[in-house]
C-alpha positions in Angstrom: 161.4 -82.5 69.2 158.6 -81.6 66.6 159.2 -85.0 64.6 158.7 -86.7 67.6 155.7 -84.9 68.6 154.1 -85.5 65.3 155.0 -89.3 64.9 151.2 -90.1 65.0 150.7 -88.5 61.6 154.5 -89.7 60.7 152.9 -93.2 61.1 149.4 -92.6 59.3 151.7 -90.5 56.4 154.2 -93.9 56.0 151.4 -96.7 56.9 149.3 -95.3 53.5 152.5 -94.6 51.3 152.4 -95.6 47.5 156.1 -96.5 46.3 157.0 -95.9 42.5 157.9 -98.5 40.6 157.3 -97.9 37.4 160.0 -97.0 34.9 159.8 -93.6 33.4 160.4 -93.0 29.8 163.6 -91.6 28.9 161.8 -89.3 26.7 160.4 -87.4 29.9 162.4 -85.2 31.3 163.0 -84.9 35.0 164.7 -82.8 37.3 165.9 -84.4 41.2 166.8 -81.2 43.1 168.4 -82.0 46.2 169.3 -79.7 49.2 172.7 -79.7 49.8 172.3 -79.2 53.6 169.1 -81.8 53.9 169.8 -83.6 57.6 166.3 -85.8 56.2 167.7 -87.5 53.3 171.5 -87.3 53.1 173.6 -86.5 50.0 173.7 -90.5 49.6 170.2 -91.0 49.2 170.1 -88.2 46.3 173.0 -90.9 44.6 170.6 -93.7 44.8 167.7 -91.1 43.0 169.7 -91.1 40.6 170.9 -94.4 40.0 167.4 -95.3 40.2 166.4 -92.5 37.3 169.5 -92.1 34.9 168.0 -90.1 32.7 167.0 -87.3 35.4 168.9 -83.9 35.7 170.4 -83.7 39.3 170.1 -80.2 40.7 171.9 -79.3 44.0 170.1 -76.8 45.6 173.0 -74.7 47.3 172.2 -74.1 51.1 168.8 -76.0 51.2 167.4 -78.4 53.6 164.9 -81.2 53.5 161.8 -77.9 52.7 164.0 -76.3 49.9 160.7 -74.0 48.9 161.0 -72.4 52.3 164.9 -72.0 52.3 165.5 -70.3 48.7 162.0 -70.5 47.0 163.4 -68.3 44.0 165.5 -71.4 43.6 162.7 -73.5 43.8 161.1 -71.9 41.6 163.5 -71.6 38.5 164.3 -74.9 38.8 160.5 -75.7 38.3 160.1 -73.4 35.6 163.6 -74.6 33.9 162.7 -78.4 34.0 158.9 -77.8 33.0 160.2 -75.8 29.7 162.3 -78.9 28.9 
C-alpha cells in the first residue's frame, strides 16, 4: 500500500535513472550481497548480477529483504568492511 502511495516519486526516481554499462575491471573487487528473503528483486535477479559481473563475490545475506541495513545492519556492515579491505 505504501509503494503504491509513493508511485509519484517511484516514477520521478525510474524516469531520471542512469544504467551501468560499463565493464568493471577484474582487478576491482566487488561484493553483490543479496537478501535472501528480498520480495523486490527475487533470488533470480541476484543470478543475472552475477552473470553480468563474474568477477564479483556473491554474498547471501541470511534473513534480509530488499533494505538489508535495516534487517541485520551488523551484517551489512561486515560485509562492507570485508569487501572494502579486499
Amino acid at each position: 500500500m505504501a509503494f503504491l502511495r509513493a508511485r509519484d516519486a517511484v516514477y520521478a526516481i525510474l524516469a531520471d535513472r542512469e544504467t551501468f554499462t560499463d565493464t568493471i575491471p577484474v582487478g576491482v573487487p566487488v561484493t553483490i550481497g543479496w537478501g535472501t528473503r528480498d520480495r523486490m528483486l527475487p533470488s533470480s535477479q541476484a543470478r543475472v548480477a552475477m552473470r553480468r559481473l563474474p568477477h564479483a563475490r556473491f554474498m547471501p545475506l541470511p534473513g534480509c529483504g530488499h533494505v538489508p541495513m535495516t534487517d541485520d545492519p551488523v551484517l551489512v556492515a561486515s560485509v562492507l568492511l570485508d569487501g572494502s579491505g579486499r
